[in-house]
Every structure is written in structure tokens, then in C-alpha cells.
PAPASE-122598 format. One record per atom (N, C-alpha, C): x, y, z; residue number from 1; residue in three letters. Coordinates in Angstrom, 3 decimals, always signed. Layout:
+----------+----------+----------+-----+--------+
:       c1 :       c2 :       c3 : num : residu :
+----------+----------+----------+-----+--------+
:        X :        Y :        Z : NUM :    ala :
...
+----------+----------+----------+-----+--------+
//
This chain:
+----------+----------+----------+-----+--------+
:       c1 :       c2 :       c3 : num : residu :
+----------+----------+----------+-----+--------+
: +235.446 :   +5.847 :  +94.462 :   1 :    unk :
: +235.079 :   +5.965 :  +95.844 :   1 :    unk :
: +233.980 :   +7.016 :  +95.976 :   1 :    unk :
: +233.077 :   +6.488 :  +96.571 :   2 :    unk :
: +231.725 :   +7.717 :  +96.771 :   2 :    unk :
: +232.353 :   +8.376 :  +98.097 :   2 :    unk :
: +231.326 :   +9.604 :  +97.895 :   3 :    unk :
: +232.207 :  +11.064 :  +99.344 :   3 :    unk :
: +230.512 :  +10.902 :  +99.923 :   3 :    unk :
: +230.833 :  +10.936 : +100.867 :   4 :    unk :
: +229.285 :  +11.166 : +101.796 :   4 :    unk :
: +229.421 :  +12.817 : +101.853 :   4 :    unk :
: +227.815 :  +12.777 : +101.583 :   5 :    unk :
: +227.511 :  +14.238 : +101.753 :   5 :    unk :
: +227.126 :  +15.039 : +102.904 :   5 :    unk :
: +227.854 :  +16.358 : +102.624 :   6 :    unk :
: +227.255 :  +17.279 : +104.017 :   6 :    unk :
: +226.805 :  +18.183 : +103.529 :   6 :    unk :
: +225.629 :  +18.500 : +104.267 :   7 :    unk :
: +224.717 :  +19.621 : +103.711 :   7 :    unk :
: +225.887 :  +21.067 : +104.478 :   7 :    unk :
: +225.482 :  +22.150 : +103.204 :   8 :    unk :
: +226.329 :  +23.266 : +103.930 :   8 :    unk :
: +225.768 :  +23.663 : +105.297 :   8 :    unk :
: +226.328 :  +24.615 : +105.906 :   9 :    unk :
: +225.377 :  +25.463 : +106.542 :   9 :    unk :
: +224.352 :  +26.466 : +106.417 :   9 :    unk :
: +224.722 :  +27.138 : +105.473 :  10 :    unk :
: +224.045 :  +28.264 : +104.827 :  10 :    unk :
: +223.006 :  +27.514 : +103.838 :  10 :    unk :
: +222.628 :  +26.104 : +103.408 :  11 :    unk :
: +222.143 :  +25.647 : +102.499 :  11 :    unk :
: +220.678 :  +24.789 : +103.023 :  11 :    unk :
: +221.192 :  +24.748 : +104.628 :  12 :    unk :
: +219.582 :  +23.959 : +105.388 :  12 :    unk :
: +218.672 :  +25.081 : +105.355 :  12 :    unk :
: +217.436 :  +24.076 : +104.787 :  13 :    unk :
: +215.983 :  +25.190 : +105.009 :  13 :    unk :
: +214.854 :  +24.568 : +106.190 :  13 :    unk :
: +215.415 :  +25.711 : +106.692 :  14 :    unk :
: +214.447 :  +25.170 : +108.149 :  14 :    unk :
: +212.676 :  +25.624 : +107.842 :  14 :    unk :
: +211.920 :  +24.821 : +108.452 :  15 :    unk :
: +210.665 :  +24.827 : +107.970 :  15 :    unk :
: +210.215 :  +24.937 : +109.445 :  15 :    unk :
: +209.248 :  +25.781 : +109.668 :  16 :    unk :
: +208.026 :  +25.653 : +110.941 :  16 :    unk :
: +207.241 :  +24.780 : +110.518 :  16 :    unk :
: +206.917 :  +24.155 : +111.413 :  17 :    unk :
: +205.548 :  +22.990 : +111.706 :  17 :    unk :
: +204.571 :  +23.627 : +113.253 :  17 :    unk :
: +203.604 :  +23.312 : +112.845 :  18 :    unk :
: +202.477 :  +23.191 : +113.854 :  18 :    unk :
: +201.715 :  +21.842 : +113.902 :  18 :    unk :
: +201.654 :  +21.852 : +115.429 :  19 :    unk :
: +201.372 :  +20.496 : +115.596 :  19 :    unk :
: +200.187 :  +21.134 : +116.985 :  19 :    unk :
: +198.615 :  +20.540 : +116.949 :  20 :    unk :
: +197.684 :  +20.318 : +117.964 :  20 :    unk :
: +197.822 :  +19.112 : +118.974 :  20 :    unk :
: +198.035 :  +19.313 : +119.823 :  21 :    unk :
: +198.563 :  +18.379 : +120.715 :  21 :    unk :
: +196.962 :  +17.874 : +121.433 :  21 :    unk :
: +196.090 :  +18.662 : +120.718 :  22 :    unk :
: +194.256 :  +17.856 : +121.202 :  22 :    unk :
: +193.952 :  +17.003 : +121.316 :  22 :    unk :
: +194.144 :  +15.978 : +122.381 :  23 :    unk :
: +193.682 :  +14.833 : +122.285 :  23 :    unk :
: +194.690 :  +13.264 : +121.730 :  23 :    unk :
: +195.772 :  +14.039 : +121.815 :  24 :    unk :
: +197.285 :  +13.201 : +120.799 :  24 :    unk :
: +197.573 :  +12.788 : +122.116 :  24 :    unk :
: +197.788 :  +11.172 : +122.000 :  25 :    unk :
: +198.818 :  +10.806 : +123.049 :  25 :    unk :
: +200.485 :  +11.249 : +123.631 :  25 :    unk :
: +200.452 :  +10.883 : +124.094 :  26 :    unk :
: +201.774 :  +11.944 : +125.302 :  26 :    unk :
: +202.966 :  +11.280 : +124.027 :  26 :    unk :
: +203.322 :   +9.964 : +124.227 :  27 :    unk :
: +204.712 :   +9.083 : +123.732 :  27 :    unk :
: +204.511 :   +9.146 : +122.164 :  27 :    unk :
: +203.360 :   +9.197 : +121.581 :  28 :    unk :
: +203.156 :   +9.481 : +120.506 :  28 :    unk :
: +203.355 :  +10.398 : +119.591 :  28 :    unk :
: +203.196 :  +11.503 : +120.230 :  29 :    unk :
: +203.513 :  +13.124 : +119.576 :  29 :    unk :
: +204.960 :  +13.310 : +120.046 :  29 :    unk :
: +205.516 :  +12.899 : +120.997 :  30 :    unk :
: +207.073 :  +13.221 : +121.304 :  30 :    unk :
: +207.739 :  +12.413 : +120.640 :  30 :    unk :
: +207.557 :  +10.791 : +119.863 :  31 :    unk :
: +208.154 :  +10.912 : +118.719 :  31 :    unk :
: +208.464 :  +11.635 : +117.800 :  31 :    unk :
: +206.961 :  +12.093 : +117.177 :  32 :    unk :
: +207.169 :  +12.602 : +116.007 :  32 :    unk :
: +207.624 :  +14.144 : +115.894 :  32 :    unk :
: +207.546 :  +14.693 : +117.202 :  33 :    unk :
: +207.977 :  +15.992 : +117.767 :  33 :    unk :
: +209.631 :  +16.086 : +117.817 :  33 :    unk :
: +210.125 :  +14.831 : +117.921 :  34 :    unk :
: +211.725 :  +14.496 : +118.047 :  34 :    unk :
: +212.029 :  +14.106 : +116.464 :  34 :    unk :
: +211.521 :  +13.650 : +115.644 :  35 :    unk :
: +211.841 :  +13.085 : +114.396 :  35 :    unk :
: +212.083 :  +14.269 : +113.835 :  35 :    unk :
: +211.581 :  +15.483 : +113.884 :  36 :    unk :
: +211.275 :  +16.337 : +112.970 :  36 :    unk :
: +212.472 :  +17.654 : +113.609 :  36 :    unk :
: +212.345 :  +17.729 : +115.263 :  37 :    unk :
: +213.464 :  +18.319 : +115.688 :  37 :    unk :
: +214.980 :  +18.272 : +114.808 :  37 :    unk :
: +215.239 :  +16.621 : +114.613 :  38 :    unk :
: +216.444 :  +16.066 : +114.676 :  38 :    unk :
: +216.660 :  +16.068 : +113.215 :  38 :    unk :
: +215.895 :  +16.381 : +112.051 :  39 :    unk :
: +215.729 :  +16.581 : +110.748 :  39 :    unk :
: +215.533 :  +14.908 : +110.302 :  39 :    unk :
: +215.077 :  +13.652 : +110.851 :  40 :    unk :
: +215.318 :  +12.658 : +110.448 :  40 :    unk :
: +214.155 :  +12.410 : +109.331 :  40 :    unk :
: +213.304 :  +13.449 : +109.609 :  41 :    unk :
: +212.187 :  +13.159 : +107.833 :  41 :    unk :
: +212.749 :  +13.487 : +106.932 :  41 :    unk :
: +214.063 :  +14.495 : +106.754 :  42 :    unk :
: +214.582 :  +14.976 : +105.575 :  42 :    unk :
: +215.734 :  +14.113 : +105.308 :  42 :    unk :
: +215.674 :  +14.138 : +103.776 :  43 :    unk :
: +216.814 :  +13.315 : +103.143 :  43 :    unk :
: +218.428 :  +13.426 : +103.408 :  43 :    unk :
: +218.044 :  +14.878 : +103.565 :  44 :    unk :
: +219.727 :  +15.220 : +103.959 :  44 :    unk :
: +219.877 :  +14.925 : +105.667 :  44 :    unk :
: +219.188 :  +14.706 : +105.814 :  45 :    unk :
: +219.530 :  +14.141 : +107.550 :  45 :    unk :
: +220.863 :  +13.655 : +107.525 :  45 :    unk :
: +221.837 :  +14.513 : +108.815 :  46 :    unk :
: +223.330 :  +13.789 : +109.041 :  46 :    unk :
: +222.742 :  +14.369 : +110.900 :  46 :    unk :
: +223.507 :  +12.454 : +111.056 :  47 :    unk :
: +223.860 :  +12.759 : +112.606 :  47 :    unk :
: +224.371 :  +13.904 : +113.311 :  47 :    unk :
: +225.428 :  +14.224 : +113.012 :  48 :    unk :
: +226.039 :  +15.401 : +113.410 :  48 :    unk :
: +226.177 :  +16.683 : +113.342 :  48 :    unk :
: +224.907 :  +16.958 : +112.568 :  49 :    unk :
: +224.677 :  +18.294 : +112.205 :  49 :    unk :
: +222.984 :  +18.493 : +112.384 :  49 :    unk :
: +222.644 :  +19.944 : +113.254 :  50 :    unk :
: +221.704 :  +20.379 : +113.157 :  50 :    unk :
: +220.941 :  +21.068 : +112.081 :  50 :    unk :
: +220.156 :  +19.461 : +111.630 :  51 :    unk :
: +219.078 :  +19.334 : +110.148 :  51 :    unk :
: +217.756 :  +20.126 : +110.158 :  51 :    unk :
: +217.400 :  +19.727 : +111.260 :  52 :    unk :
: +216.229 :  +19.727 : +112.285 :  52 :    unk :
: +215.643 :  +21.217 : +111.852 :  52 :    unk :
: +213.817 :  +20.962 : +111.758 :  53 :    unk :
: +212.961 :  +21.646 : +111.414 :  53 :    unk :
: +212.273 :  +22.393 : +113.091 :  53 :    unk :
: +211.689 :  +23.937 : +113.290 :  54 :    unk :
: +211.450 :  +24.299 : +113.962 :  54 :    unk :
: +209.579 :  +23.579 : +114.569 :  54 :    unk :
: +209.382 :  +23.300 : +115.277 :  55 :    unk :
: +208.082 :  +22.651 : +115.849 :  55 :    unk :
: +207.677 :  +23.888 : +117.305 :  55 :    unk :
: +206.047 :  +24.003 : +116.765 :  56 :    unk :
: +205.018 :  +24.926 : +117.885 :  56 :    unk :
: +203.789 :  +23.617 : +118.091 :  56 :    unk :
: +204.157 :  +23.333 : +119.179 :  57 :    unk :
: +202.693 :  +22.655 : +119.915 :  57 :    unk :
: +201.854 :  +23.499 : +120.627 :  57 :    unk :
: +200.725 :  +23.453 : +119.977 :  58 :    unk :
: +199.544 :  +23.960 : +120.941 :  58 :    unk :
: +198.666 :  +23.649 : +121.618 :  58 :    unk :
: +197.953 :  +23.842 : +122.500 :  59 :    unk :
: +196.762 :  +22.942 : +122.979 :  59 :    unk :
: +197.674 :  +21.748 : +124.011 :  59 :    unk :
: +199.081 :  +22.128 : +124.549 :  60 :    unk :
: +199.294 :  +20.733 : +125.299 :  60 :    unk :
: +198.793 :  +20.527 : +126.315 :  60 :    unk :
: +198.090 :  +21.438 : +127.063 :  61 :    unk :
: +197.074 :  +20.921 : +128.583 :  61 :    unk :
: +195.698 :  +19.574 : +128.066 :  61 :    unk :
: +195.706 :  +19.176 : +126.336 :  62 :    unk :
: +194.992 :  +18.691 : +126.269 :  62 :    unk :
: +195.493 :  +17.582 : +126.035 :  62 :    unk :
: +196.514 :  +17.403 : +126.358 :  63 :    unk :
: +197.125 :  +15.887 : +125.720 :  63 :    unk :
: +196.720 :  +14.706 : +126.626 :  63 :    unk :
: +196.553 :  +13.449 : +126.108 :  64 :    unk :
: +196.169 :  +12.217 : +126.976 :  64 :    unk :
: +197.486 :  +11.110 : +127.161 :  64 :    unk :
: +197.288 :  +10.592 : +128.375 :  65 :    unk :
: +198.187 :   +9.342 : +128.756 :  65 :    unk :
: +196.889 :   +8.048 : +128.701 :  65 :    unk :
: +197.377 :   +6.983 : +128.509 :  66 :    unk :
: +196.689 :   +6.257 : +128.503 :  66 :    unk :
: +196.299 :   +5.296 : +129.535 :  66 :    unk :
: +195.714 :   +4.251 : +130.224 :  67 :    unk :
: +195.583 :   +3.718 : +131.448 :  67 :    unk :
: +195.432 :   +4.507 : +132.518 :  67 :    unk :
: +196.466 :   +4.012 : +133.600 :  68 :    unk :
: +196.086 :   +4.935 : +135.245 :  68 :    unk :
: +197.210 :   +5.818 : +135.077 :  68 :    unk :
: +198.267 :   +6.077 : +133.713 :  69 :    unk :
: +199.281 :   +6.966 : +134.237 :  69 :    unk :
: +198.947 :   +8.699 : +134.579 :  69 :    unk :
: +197.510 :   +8.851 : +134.528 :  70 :    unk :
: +197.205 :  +10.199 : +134.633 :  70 :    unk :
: +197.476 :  +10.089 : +136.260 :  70 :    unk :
: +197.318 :   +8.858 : +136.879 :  71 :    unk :
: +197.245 :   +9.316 : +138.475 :  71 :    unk :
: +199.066 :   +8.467 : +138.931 :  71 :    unk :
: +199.637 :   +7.843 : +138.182 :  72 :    unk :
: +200.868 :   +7.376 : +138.547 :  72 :    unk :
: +202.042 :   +7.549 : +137.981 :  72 :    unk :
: +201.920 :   +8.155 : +137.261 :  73 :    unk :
: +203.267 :   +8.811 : +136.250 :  73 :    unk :
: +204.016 :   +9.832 : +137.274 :  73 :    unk :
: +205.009 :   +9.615 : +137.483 :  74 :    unk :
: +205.642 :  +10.897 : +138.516 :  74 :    unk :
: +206.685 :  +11.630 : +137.644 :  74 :    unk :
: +206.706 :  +12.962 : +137.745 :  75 :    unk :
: +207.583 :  +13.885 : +136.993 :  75 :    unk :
: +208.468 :  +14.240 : +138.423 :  75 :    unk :
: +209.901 :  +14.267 : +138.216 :  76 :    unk :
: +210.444 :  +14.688 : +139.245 :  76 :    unk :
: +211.448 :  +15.479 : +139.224 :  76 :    unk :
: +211.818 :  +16.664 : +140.081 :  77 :    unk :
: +212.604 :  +17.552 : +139.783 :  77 :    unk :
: +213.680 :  +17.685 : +141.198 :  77 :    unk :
: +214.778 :  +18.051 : +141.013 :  78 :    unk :
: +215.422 :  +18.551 : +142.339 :  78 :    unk :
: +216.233 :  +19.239 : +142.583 :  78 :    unk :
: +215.953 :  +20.430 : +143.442 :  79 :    unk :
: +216.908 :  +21.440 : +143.838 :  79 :    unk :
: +217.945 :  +21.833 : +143.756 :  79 :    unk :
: +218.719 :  +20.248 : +143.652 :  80 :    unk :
: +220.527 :  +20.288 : +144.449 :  80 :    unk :
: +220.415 :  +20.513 : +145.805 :  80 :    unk :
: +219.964 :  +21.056 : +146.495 :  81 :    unk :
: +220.026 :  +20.852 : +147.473 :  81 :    unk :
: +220.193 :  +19.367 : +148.799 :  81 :    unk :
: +220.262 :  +18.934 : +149.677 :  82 :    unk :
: +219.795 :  +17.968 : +150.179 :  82 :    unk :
: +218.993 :  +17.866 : +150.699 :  82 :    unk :
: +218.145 :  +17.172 : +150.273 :  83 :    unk :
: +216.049 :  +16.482 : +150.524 :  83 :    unk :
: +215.444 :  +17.353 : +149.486 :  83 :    unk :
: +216.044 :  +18.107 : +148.581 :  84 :    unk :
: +215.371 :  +18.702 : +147.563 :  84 :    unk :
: +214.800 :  +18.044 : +146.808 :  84 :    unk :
: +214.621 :  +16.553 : +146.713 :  85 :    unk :
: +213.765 :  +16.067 : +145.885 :  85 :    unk :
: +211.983 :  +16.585 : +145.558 :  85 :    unk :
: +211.593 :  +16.726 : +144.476 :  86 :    unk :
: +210.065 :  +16.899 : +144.279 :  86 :    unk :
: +209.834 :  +15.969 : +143.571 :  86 :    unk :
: +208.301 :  +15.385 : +143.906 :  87 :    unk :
: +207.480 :  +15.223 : +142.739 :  87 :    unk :
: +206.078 :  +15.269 : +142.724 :  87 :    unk :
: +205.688 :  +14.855 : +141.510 :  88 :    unk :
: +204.733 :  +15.405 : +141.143 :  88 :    unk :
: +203.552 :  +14.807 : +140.159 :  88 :    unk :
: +202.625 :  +14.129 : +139.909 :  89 :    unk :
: +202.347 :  +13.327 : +139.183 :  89 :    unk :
: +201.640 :  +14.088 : +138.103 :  89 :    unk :
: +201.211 :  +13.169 : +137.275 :  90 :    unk :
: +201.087 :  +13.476 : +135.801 :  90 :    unk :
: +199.640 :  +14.625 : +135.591 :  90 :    unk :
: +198.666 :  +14.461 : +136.611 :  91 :    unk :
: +197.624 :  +14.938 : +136.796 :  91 :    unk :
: +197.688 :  +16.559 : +137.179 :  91 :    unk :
: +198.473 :  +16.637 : +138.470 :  92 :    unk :
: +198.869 :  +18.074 : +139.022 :  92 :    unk :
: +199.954 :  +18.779 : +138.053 :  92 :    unk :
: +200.788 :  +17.909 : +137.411 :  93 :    unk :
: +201.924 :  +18.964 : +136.591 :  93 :    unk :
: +200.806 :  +19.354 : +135.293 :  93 :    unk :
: +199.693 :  +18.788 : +134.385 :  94 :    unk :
: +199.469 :  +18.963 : +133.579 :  94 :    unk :
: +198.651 :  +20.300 : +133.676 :  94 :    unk :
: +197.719 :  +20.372 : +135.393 :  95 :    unk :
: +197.114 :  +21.590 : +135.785 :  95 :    unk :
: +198.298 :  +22.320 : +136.322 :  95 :    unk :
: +199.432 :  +22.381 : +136.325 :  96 :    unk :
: +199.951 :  +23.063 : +136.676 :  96 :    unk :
: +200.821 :  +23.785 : +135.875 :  96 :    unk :
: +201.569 :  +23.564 : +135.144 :  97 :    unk :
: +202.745 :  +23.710 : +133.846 :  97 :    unk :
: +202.548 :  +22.448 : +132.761 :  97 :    unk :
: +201.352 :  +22.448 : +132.357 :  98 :    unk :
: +201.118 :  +21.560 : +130.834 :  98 :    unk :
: +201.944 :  +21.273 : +129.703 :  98 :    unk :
: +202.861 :  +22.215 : +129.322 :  99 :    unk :
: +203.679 :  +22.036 : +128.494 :  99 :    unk :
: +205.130 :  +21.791 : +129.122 :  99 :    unk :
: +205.103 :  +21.444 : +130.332 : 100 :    unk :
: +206.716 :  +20.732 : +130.659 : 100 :    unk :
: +206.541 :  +19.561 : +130.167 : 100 :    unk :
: +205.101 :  +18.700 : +130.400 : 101 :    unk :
: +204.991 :  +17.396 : +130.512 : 101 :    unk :
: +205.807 :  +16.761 : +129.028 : 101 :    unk :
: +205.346 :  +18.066 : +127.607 : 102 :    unk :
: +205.707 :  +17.522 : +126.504 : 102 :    unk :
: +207.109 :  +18.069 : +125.788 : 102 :    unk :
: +207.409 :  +18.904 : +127.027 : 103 :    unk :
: +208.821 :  +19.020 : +126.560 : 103 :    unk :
: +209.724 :  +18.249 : +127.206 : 103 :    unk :
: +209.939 :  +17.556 : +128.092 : 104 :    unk :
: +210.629 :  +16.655 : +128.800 : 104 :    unk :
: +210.019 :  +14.917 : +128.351 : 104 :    unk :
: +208.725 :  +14.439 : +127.443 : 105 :    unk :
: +208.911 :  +13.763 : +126.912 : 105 :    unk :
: +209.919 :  +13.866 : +125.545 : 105 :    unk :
: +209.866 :  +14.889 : +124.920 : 106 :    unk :
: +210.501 :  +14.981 : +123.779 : 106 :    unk :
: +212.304 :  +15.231 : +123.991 : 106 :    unk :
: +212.719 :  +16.018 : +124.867 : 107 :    unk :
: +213.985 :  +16.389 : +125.372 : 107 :    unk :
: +214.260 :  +14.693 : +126.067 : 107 :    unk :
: +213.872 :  +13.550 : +126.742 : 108 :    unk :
: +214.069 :  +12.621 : +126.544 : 108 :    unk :
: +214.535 :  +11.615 : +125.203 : 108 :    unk :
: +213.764 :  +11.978 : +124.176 : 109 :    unk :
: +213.924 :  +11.374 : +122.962 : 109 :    unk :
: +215.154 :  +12.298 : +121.969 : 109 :    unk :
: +215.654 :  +12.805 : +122.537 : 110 :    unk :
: +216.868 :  +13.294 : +121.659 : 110 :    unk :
: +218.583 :  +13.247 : +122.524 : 110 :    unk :
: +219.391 :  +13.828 : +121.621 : 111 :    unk :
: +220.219 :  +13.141 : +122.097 : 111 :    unk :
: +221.206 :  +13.847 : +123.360 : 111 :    unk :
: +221.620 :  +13.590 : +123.997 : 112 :    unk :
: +222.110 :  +14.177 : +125.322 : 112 :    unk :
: +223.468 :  +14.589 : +125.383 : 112 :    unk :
: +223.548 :  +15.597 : +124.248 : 113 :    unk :
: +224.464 :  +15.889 : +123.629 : 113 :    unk :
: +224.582 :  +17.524 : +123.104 : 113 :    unk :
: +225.822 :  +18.482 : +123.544 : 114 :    unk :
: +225.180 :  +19.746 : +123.107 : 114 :    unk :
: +224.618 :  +19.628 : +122.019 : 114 :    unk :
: +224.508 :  +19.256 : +120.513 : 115 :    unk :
: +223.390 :  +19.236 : +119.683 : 115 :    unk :
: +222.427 :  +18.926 : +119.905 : 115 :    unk :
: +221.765 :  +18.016 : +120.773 : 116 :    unk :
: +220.528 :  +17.847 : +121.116 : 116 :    unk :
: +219.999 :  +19.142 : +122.443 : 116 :    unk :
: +220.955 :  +19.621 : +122.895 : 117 :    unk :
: +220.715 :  +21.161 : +123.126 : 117 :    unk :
: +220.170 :  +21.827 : +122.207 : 117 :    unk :
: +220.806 :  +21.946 : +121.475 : 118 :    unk :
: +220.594 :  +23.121 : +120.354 : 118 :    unk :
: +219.159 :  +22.265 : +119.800 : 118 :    unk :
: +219.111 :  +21.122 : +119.607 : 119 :    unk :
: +217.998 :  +20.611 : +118.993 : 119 :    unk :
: +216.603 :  +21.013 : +119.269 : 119 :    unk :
: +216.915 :  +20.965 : +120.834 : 120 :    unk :
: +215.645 :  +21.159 : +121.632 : 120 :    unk :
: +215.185 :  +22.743 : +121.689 : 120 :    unk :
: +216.454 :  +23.456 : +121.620 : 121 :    unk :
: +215.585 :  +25.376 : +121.599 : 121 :    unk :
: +215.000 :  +25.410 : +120.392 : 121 :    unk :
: +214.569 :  +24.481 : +119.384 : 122 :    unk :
: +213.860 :  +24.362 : +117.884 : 122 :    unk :
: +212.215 :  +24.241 : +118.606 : 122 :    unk :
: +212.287 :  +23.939 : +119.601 : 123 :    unk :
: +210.904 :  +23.186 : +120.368 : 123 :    unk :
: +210.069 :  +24.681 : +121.216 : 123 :    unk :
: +208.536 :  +24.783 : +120.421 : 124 :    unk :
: +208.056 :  +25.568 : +121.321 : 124 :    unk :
: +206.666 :  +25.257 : +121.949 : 124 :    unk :
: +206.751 :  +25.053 : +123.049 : 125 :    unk :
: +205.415 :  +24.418 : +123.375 : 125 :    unk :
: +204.216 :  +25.385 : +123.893 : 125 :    unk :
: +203.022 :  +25.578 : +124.396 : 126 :    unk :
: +202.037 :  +26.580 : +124.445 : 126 :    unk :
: +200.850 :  +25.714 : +124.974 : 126 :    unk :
: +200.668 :  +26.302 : +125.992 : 127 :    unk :
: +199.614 :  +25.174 : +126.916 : 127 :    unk :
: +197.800 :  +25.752 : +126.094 : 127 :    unk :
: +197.835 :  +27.010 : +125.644 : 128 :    unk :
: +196.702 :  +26.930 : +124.857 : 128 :    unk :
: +196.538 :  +27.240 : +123.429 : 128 :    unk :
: +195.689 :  +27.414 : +122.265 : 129 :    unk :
: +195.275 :  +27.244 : +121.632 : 129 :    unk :
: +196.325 :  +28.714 : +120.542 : 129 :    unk :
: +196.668 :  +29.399 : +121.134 : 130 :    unk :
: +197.508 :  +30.973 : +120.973 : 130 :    unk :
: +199.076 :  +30.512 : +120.615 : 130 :    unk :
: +199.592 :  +30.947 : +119.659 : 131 :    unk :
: +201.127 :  +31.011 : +119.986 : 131 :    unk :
: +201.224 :  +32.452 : +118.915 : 131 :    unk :
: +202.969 :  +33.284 : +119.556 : 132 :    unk :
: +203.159 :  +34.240 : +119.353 : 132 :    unk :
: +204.169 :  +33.857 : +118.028 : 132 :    unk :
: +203.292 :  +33.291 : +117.060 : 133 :    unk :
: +204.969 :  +33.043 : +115.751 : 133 :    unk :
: +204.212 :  +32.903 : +114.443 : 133 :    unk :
: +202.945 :  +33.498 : +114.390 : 134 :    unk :
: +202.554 :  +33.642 : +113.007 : 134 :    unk :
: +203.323 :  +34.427 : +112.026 : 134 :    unk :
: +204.494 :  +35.110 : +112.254 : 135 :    unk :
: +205.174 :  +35.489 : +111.248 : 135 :    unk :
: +205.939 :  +34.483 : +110.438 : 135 :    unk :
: +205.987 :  +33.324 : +110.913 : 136 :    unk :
: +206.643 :  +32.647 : +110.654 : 136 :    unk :
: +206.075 :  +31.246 : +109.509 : 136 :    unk :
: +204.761 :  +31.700 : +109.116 : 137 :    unk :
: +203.490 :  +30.950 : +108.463 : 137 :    unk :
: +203.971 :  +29.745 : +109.004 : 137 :    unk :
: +203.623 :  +28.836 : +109.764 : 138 :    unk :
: +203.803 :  +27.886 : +110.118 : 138 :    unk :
: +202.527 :  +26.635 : +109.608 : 138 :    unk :
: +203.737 :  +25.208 : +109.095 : 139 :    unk :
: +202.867 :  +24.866 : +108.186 : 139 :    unk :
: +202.267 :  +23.721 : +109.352 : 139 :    unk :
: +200.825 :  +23.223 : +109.286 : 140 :    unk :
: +200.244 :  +22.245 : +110.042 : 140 :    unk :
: +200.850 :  +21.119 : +109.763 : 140 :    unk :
: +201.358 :  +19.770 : +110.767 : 141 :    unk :
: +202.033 :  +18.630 : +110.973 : 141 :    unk :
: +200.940 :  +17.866 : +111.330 : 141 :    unk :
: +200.527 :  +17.002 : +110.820 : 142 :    unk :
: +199.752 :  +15.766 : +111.164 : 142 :    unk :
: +200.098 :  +14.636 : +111.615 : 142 :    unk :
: +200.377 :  +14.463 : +113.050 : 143 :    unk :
: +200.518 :  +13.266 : +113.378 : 143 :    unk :
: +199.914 :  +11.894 : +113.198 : 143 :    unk :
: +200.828 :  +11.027 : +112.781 : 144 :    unk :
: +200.642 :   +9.810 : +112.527 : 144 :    unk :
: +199.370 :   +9.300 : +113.413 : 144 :    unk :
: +198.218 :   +7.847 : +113.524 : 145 :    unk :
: +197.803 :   +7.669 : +114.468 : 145 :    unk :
: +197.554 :   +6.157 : +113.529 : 145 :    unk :
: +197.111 :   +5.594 : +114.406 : 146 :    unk :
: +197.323 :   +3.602 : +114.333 : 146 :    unk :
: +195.749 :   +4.008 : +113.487 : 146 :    unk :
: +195.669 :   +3.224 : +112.803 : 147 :    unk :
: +194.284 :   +2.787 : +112.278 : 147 :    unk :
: +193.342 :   +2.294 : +113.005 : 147 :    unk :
: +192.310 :   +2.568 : +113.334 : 148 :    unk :
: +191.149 :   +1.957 : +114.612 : 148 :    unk :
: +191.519 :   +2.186 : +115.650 : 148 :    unk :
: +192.212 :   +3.088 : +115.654 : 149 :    unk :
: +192.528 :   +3.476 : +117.276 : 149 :    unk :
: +191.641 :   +5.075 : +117.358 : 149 :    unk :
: +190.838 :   +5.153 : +118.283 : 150 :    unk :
: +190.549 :   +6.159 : +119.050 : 150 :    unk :
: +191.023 :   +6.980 : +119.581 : 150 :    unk :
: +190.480 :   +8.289 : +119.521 : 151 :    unk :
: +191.805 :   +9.042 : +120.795 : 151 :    unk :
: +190.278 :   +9.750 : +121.628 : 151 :    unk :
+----------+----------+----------+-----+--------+
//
């Protein structure tokens, strides 16, 4: 009988990644921003345990949507209150708080589950070109992109 393996705790090596969010599509980079959260590039990947590698996006005020969703995409938030509803479309939140846009695509793509809590404080986003974690040598992540596709 084979034993499925669990990685210890003390035995995961968490790795920083940097990722330029310049010009990277929105649904595109929050894949691969979630793949890497959730440890699913590494071999020892187990569902139930936080595998998951640390990720710094920079540059996200530069990220693109594609078609008209720059003027129809609505981000929406609400109070609790009653009529507290807001929103807000994709154009004004990006001049406004740029890096919610790509943390709430990516916090979408994981799982809704306290581990995907914990998954997501792995996530640091930075609306410009600066982040405060060079101690941490963080290694550059190259996102995937389609062949003949433009950005």
C-alpha cells in the first residue's frame, strides 16, 4: 500500500517572487499570482496545507483589461449598513487604489476557506515601481503570455 505524502511543516521552503504587473492583463496575472500563492507549481503541492510561495506585484496601476471593461467592469463594496452599497468602475478604482483591483482578482481565485486566508496574506501588491522587501532577494516571475499576442 503506498502512504501519500505530507510535506512537514518545518520542511516547506517558501520562495519570494516578483512579478511586473506592466502592461500584464488583469485575469491573466491573477492566475498565475494564485497558482503560485497556493504552491500548485511545486511538486509537493497538498490541498490542505499552506505550500504556497510569497508573491510582490509592482507597477499594478499599469495593468490592462481588455475591450470596454476599463469603462464597465464595476468593483463593488458595502458598508453593512442599509443603502451602503458602492460602486465603482474599473477606470476610477485603478486611479484610485490600483492595487485592490489585483488583489480581489486574485483573492477571487483562491479558496474561500481560512487557508485561502492565510493564502492570500502571502500576496503583496504596490501600485508603483518601489516595494519595501528587498531583504528578502526576491526572485523575478515571468508570466506566461499566448504567442502573438500583444500586450
Amino acid at each position: 500500500m503506498t502512504k501519500t505524502y505530507l510535506p512537514a511543516h518545518n520542511s516547506i521552503d517558501r520562495q519570494w517572487y516578483l512579478i511586473d504587473a506592466e502592461g500584464q492583463r488583469l485575469g491573466r496575472l491573477a492566475t498565475e499570482i494564485a497558482t503560485v500563492l497556493r504552491g500548485k507549481n511545486k511538486p509537493t503541492f497538498t490541498p490542505n496545507m499552506d505550500t504556497g510561495d510569497f508573491v510582490i506585484v509592482v507597477n499594478a496601476e499599469k495593468v490592462v483589461v481588455t475591450g470596454r471593461k476599463a469603462s464597465t467592469k464595476l468593483y463593488r463594496r458595502h458598508s453593512g449598513r442599509p443603502g451602503g452599497m458602492k460602486t465603482e468602475t474599473f477606470d476610477k478604482l485603478q486611479a484610485r487604489i490600483p492595487a485592490r483591483i489585483i488583489e480581489q482578482a486574485v483573492k477571487g481565485m483562491l479558496p474561500k476557506t481560512t487557508l485561502g486566508r492565510q493564502q492570500f496574506t502571502k500576496l503583496k501588491v504596490y501600485a508603483g515601481p518601489d516595494h519595501p522587501h528587498q531583504a528578502q532577494t526576491p526572485h523575478p516571475l515571468v508570466v506566461n503570455t499566448i504567442p502573438g499576442e500583444t500586450n
